[in-house]
C-alpha positions as CSV (number, residue, x, y, z in Angstrom):
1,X,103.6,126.0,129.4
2,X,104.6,126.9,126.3
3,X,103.5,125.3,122.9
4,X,106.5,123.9,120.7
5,X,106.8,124.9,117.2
6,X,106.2,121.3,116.5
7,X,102.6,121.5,118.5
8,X,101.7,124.5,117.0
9,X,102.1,123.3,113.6
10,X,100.3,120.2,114.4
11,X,97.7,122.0,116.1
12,X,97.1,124.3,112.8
13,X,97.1,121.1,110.5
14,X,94.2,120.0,112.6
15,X,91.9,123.4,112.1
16,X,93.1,123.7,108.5
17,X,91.6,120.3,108.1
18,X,88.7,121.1,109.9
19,X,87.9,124.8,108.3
20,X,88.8,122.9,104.7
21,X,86.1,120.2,106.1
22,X,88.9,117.8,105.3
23,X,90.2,114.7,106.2
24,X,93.6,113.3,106.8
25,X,92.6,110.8,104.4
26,X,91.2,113.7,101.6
27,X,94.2,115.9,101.9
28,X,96.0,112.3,100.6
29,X,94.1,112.7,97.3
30,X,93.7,116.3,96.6
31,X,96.1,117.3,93.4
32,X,99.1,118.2,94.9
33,X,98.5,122.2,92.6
34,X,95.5,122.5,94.8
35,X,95.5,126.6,95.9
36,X,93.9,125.4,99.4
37,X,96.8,123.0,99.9
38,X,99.4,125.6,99.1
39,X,97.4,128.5,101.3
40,X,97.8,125.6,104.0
41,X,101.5,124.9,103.3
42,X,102.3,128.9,103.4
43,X,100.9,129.5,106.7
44,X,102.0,127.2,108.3
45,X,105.6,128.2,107.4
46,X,105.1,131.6,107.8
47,X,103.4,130.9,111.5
48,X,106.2,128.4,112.6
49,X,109.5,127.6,112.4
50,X,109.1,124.0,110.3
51,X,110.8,124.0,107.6
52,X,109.6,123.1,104.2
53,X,110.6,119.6,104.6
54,X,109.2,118.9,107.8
55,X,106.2,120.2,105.7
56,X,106.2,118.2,102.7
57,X,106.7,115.0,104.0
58,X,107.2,114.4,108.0
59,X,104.7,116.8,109.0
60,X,103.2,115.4,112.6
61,X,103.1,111.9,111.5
62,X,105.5,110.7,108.8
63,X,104.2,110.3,105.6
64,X,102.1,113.3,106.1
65,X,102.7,116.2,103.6
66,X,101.1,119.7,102.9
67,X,102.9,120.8,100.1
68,X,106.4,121.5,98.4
69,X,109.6,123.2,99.1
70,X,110.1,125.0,96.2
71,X,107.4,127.3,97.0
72,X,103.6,127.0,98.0
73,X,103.0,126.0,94.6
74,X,105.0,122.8,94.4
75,X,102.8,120.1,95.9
76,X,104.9,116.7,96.4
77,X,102.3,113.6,96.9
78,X,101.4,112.3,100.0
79,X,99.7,112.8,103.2
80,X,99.1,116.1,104.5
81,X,97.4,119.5,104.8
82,X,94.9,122.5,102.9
């Protein structure tokens, strides 16, 4: 079976968290400039097919954001990845 776009993003949030040693909860807090949270953003829309939105904010649970659509640089606040 083949892994969705969606699944593969999710499944990259979850080793990004765990390489960064990282919770759900941490990425929450770290500045949303952080350069780990913008590598994380940039892969994982280079790697899938989520779009920056999904990214920032939906991400596999809503609320959960790795970073901004105006580039890897532009962090919104919220939940998400690094």
């Amino acid at each position: 079976m083949k892994e969705s776009d969606q699944q593969k993003a999710e499944r990259l949030v979850g080793e990004m968290l765990r390489q960064a040693g990282w919770t759900e909860g941490e990425l929450a807090t770290r500045r949303k400039g952080e350069a780990r949270k913008a590598r994380m953003a940039a892969r994982l829309r280079s790697e899938t097919a989520m779009t920056w939105g999904w990214i920032e904010g939906g991400g596999p649970t809503e609320g959960r954001a790795v970073g901004g659509g105006d580039g890897a640089a532009g962090w919104l606040d919220g939940r998400g990845v690094g």
